[in-house]
C-alpha positions in Angstrom: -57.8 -15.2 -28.3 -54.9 -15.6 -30.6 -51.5 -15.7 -28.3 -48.8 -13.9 -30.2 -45.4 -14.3 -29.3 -43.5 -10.7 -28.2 -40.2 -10.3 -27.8 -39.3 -9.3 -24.2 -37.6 -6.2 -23.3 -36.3 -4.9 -20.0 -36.1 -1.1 -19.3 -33.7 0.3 -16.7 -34.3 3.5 -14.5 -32.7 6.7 -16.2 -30.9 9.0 -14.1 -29.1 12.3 -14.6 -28.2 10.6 -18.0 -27.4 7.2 -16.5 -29.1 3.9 -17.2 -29.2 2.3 -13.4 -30.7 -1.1 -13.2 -31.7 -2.7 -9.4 -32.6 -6.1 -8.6 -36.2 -5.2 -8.2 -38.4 -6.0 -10.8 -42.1 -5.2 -12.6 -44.0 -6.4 -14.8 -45.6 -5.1 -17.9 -48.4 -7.5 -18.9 -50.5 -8.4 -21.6 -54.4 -8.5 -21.4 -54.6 -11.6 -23.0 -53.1 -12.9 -19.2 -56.6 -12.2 -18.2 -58.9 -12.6 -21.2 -57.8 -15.3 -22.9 -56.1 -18.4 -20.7 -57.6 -20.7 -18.4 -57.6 -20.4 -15.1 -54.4 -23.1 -14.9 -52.6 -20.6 -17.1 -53.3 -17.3 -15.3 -52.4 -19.4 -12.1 -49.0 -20.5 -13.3 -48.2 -17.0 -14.1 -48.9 -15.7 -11.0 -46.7 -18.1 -9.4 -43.8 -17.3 -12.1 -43.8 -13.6 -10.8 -43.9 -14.9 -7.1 -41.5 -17.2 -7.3 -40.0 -17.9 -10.9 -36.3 -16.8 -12.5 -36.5 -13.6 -14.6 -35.5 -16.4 -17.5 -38.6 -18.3 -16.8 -40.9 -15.2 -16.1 -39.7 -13.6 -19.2 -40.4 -16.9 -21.2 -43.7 -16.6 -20.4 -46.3 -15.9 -23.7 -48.0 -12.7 -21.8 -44.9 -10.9 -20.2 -44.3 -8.0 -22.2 -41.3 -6.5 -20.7 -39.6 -5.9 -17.0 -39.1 -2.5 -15.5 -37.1 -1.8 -13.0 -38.1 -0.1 -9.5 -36.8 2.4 -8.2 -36.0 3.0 -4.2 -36.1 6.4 -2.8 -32.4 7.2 -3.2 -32.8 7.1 -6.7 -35.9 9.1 -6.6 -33.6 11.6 -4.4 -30.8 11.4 -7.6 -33.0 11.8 -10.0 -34.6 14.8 -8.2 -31.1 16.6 -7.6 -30.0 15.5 -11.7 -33.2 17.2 -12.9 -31.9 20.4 -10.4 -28.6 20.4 -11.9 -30.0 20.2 -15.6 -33.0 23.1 -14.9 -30.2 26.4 -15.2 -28.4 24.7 -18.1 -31.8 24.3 -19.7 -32.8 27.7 -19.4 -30.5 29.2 -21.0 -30.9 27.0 -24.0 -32.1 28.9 -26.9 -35.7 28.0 -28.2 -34.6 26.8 -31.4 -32.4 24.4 -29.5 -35.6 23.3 -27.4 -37.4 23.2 -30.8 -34.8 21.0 -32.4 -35.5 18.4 -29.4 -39.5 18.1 -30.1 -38.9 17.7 -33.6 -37.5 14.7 -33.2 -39.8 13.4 -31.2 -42.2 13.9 -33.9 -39.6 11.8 -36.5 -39.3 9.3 -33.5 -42.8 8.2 -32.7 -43.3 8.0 -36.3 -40.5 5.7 -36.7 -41.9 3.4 -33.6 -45.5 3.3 -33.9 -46.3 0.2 -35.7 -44.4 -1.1 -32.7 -45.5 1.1 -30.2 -49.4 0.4 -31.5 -49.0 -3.5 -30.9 -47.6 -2.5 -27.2 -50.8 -0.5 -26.6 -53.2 -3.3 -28.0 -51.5 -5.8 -26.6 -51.6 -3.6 -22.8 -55.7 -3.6 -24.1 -55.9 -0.3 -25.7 -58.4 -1.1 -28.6 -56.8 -0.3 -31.6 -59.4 3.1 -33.0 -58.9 4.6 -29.4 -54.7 4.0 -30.0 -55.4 5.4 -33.7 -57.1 8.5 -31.7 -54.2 8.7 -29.3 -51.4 8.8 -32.1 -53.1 11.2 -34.2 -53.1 14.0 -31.2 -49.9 13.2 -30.1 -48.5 13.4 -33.5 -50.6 16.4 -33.7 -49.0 18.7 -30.8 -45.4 17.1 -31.7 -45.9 18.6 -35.5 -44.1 21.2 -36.9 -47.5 23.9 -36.7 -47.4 23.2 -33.2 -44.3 24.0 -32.8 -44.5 27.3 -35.0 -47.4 28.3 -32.3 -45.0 27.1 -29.7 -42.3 30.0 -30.8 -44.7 32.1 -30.9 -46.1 32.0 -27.2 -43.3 31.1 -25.3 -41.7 34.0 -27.0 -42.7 37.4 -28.4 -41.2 41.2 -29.4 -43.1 44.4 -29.2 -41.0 47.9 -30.9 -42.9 51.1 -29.6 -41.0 54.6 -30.0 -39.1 54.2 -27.2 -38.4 50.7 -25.9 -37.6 47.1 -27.3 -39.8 44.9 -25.4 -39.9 41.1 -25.1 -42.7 38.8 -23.0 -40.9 35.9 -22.7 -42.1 32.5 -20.7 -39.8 31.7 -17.6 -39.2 27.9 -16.9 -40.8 26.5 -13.3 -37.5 24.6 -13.1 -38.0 20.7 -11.9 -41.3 19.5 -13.4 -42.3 15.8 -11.7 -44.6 14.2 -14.0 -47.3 10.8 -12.8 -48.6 10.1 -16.2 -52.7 8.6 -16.8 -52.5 4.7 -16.2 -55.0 4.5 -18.9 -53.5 7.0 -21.6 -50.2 6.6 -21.4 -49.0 8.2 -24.6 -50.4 11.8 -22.9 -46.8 11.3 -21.1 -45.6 12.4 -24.5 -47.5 15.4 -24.3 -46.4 16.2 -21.2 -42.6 16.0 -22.0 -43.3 19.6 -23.5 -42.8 21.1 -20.8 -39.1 21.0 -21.6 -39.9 23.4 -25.0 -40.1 26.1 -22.1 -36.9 25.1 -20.3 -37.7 22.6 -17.5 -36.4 19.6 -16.7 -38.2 16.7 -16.0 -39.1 13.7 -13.4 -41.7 11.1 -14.3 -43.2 8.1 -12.8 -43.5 5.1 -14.7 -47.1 3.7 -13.0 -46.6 -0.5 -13.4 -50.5 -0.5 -15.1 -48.5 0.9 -18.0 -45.4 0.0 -17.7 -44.7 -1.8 -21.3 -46.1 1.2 -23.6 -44.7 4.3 -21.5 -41.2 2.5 -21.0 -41.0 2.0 -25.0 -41.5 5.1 -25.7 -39.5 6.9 -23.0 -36.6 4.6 -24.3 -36.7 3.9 -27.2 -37.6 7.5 -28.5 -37.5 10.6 -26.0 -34.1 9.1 -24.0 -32.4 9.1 -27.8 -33.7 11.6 -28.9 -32.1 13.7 -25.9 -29.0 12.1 -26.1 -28.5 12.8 -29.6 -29.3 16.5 -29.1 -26.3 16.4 -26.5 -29.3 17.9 -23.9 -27.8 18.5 -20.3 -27.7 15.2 -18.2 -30.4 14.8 -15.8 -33.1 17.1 -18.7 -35.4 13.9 -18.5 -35.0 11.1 -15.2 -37.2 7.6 -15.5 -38.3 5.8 -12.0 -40.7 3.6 -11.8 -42.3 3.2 -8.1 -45.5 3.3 -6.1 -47.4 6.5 -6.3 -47.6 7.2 -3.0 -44.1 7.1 -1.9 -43.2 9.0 -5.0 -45.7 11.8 -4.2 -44.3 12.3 -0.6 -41.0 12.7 -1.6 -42.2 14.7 -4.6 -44.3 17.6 -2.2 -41.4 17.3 0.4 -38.6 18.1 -1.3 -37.4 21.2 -2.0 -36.2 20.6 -5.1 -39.9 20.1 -6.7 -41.2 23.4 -8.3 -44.1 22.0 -10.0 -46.4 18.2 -10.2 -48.1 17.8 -13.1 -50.4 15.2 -12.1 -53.0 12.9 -14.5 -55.6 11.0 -12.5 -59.0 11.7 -10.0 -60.5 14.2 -9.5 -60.6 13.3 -5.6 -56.8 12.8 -5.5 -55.9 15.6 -8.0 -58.0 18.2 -6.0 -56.8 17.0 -2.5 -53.0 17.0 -4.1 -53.7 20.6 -5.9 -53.9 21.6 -1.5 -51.0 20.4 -0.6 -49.1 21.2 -3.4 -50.2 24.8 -2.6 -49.7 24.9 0.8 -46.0 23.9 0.0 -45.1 26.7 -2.5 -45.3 24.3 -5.5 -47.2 24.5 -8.4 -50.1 22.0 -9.3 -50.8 20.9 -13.0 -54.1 18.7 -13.1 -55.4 16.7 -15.6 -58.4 14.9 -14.1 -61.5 13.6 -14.7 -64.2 14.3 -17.4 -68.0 15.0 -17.8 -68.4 15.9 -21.2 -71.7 17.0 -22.3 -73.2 17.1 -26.3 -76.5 19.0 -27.6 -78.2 17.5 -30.1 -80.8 20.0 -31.8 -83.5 19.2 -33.9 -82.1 20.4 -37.4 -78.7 18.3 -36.8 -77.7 15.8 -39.2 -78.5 12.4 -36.9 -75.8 10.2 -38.6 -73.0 12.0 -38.0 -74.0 12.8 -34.4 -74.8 9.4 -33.4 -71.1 8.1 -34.8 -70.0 11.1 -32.6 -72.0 9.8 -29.6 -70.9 6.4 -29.8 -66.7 7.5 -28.7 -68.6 7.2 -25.3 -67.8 3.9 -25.5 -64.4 3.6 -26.9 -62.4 2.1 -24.2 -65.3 1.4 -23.0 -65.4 4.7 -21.6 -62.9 5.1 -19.6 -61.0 7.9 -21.0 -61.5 11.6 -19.7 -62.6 13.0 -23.3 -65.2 10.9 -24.6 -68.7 11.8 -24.3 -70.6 11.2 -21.6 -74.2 12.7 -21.5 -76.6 14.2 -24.0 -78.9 16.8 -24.2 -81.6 15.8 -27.0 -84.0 18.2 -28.5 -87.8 16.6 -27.4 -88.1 16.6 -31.8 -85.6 14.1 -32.3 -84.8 12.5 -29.2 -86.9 9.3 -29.8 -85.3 8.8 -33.1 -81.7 9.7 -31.7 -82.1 7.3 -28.8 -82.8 4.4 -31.3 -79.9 5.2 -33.9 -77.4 5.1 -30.9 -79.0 2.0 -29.2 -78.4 0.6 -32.3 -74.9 1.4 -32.6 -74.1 1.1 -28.9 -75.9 -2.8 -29.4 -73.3 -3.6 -32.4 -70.5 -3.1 -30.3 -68.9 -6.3 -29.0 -65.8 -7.6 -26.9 -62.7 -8.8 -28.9 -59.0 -8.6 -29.1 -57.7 -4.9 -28.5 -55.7 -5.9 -31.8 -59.1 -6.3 -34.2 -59.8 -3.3 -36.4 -63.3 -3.0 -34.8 -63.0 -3.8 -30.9 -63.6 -1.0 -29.5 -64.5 -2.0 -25.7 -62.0 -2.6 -23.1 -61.9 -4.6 -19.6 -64.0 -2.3 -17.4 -62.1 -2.0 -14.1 -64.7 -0.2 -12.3 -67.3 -2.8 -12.8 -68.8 -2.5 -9.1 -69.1 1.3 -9.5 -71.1 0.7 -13.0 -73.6 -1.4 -11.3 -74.3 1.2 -8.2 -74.5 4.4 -10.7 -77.0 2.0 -13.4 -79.1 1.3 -9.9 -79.0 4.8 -8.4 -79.9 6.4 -12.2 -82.7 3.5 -12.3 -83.9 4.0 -9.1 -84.3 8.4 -9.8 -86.5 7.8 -12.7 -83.9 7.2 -15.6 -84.8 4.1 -18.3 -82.5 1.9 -19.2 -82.9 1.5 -23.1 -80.1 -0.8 -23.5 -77.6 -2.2 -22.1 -76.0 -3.1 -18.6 -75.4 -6.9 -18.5 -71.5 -8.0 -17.9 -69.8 -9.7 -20.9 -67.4 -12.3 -21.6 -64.9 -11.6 -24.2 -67.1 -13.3 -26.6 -69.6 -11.4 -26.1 -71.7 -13.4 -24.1 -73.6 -12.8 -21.0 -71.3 -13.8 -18.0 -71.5 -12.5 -14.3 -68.0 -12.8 -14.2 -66.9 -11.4 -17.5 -64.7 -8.3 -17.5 -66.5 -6.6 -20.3 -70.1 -4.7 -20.2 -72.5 -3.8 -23.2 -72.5 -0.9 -23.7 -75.3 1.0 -21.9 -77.6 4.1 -22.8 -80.0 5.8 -20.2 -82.8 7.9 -21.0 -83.7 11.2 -18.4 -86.9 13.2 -18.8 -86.1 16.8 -17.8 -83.1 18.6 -16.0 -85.0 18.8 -12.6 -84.1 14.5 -12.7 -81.2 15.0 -14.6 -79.6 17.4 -12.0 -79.7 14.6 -9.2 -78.4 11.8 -11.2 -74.8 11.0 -11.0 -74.7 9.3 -14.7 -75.4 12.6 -15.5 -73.5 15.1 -13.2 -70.9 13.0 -12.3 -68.3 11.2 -14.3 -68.9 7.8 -15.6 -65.7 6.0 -15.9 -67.3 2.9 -17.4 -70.0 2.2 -20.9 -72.8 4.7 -20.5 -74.3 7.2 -22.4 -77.4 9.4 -20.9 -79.4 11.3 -22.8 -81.7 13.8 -21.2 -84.7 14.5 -23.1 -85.7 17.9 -21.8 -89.3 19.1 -21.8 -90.2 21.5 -25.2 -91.6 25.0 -24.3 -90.3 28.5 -24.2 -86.7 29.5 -23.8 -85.7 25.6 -24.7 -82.3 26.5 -25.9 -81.2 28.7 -23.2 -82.4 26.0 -20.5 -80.0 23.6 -22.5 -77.1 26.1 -22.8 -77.3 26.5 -19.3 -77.6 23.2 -18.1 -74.2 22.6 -20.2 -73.0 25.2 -18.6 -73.8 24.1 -15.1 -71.4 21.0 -15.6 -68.9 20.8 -12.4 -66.0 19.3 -14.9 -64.7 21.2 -17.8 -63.2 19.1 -20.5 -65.3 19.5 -23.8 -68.8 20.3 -24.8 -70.4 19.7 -28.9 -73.0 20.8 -30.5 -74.8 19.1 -33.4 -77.2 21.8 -35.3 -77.4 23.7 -38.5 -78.9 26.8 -37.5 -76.4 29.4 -37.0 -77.8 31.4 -34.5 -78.1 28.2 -32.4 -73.8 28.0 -33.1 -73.4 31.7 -32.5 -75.3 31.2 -29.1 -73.3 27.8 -27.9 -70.0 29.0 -28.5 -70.6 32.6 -27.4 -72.7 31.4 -24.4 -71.0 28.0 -23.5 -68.0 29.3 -21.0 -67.5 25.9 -19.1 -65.3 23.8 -20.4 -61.4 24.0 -22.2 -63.1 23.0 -25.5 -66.2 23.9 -27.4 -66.7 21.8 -30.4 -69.4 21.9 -33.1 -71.0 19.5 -35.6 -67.3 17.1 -35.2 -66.2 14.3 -33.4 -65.9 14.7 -29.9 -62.8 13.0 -29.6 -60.7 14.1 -32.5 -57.7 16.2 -32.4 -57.8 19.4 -33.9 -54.9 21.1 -35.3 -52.8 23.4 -33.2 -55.4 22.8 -30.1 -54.9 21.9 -26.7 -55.4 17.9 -26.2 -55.9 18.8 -22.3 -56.9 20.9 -19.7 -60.3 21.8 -18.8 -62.0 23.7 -15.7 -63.9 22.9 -12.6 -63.5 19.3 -11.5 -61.4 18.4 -14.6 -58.3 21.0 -13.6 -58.3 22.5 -10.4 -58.8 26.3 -9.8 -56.2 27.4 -12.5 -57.8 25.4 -15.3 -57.8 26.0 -18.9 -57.1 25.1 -22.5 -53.4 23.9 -21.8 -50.4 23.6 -23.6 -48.3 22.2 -21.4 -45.0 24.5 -22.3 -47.1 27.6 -21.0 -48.5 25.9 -18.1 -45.1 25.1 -16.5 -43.7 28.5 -17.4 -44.1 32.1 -16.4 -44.5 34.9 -18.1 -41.9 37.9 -18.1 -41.5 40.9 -19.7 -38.0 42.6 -20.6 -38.4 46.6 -21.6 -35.5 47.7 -23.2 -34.6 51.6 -23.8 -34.1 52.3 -27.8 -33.8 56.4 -26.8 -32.4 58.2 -23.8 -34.3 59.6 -22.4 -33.7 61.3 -19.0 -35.5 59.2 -16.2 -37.5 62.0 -15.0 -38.4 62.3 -18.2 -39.7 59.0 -18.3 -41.8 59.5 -15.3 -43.4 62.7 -16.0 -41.5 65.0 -14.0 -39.6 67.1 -16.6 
């Protein structure tokens, strides 16, 4: 791989409007540490962060930036700062709030050639960052602000009273952003549209990508705006001494946690049992019907975002339901495309796959699938990041599975579970009566709850999945699964994917409560009011 010189940054913590360094350091890497240099190379770095100057570390071709971390005295003084800010926030108007998220939007538009290289160079292939950008600029973008205004506040005149429903902050919002998405931090940050002020966790898997943009576009853009001090605090620590201190302070009204679905569930208990509000976005089991009338080149392009990332993102397909009429022909055309795919640098216009972290747990759900009657019609073997066969390499082909029937399908995890990793099953039900409503169902039978597409023609086949379909935060039809649509929800889902309270979420309601203010326009004697005249 190419090695490309990058200039080295280093990003303080931020607290209660102060920039505060320490003498503890992390690293934000580049994948080219691990894909491209020798084994002398990758050595030699390993002993620079043991035992190196921050000159020599720093002078190194794949350190991307240093990050300082944070001990739990700060993470106490960034806690109280965001405590402080929460009532000055509040009673900020909405427009002021507004003003803020709009320039975000000028901000991240400003910094995203940069901000793209980051991501690439951190391993993000560049059509999944292109994905990425185009949501986040999306729910940053003036129409989403305009529905913004509109939910978070509303008037109702009747012939007696003024009323308003108006969304109450949850105060101190800690946020522990996705490892592998780090850009949904962004996203998350609108939780301060409804008044709250913020905590988050810089995780050191992204520590070069997230620390840009926290610094070099939300931090100004606060500043600028004059917002209170301590509106938005930056640590950067382990996760579990961060959580602690996150459930046991009393400071904390709400977590708004990405990651597991194990961890997010188990955290959604305690969080609970404390009096504090959980916000999960978790993992994802996204299912696709295929009918027989559906145009089979546009679903196949849509089938193949399983493997963008190489799958490892929550919102990419993940299983398929293909009517018995097409499903041979389907299976081919995306065993095709899934066979075209190869390793490469994250920077190349058509790398799509990533490093697969979760290699070990790839192998155990191919063999359990194999082993309960699935086929393997492509796929499987570990790559190298040429592309060729390696035990070692960090990269797999992509990898479909056929499944004959639901009753199989049921008791395979590649199917009910969530694949973090390159596969794609496709269940090939048996044809008979009542087909479609078996498939609905099925669909609807998912445990998670992210998104669910259809690919037909027929309308009453439409009418049925999006009146039927209730799982999930998302139904999409005949359009990638992927793709941001304007003015929707990026996140949020049910089941496993959001804990008990999920749903299509924008992130500004989801940290707020609603309230309602009645204001008398007559007077009207009390006992009037009440019925007792």
């Amino acid at each position: 791989m190419t090695q490309t010189r990058t200039t080295v940054r280093h990003f303080p913590l931020y607290i209660g409007g102060e920039r505060v360094d320490t003498d503890e350091r992390t690293y934000g890497m580049s994948a080219r540490a691990v894909l491209g240099p020798s084994g002398a190379d990758t050595a030699n770095l390993y002993r620079l962060l043991r035992e190196g100057t921050e000159e020599e570390v720093h002078a190194h071709p794949h350190v991307l930036c240093s990050a300082a971390l944070s001990t739990p005295e700060q993470g106490d003084a960034a806690l109280r700062a965001a405590a402080a800010a929460a009532p000055r926030l509040r009673a900020m108007s909405i427009d002021e709030r507004l003003a803020f998220v709009q320039d975000l939007h000028e901000g991240f538009l400003a910094h995203r050639d940069e901000l793209a290289r980051l991501l690439h160079l951190e391993g993000c292939p560049r059509v999944l960052a292109n994905a990425i950008f185009t949501a986040v600029l999306d729910v940053l973008g003036q129409d989403s602000l305009d529905l913004a205004r509109s939910l978070l506040r509303q008037e109702i005149t009747t012939s007696r009273h003024r009323i308003v429903l108006r969304r109450q902050p949850d105060g101190v919002v800690c946020v522990d952003p996705s490892a592998n998405a780090p850009l949904f931090a962004v996203i998350a940050m609108l939780v301060m549209l409804a008044g709250n002020a913020v905590v988050i966790r810089v995780p050191r898997s992204c520590v070069s990508s997230l620390s840009y943009v926290l610094h070099t576009v939300v931090i100004p853009a606060l500043e600028a705006r004059g917002a209170p001090a301590g509106t938005l605090n930056v640590l950067c620590a382990d996760y579990e001494s961060t959580m602690r201190q996150w459930l046991d302070s009393p400071l904390v009204d709400t977590v708004y946690y990405f990651g597991s679905t194990e961890n997010g569930l188990a955290l959604e208990r305690e969080c609970v049992a404390r009096g504090k509000k959980p916000i999960l976005e978790l993992s994802g089991n996204d299912g696709v019907l295929v009918w027989h009338d559906a145009d089979l080149d546009h679903a196949t392009a849509a089938l193949t975002e399983c493997f963008y990332g190489s799958g490892q993102t929550c919102f990419s397909p993940k299983y398929v339901i293909a009517h018995p009429a097409i499903a041979d022909e389907l299976l081919s055309r995306v065993a095709t495309a899934a066979e075209a795919l190869r390793p490469g640098d994250p920077a190349e216009t058509d790398t799509v796959l990533s490093p697969v972290l979760r290699a070990t747990a790839f192998h155990r759900t191919l063999t359990d699938a194999l082993q309960a009657g699935a086929t393997r019609v492509c796929g499987g073997a570990r790559l190298n990041v040429d592309g060729e066969p390696d035990p070692n390499g960090m990269f797999i082909a992509p990898t479909v599975l056929r499944v004959d029937g639901f009753a199989d399908a049921e008791r395979i995890s590649a199917v009910r579970g969530e694949a973090f990793f390159p596969m794609l099953s496709v269940v090939v039900p048996a044809d008979g009566p009542h087909l479609l409503d078996k498939c609905l169902a099925f669909l609807d039978g998912n445990p998670y709850g992210l998104r669910n597409s259809l690919w037909a023609a027929d309308t009453d086949v439409i009418d049925r999945f999006t009146t039927e379909v209730s799982n999930g935060a998302l139904l999409k039809v005949n359009d990638s699964h992927m793709a941001q649509v304007p003015g929707l929800p990026i996140v949020g889902g049910t089941g496993k994917s959001a804990g008990i309270h999920g749903e299509a979420a924008y992130p500004f309601l989801r940290a707020s409560r609603l309230q309602a203010v009645a204001v008398a326009t007559t007077r009207t004697h009390p006992w009037a009011a009440i019925g007792n005249s």
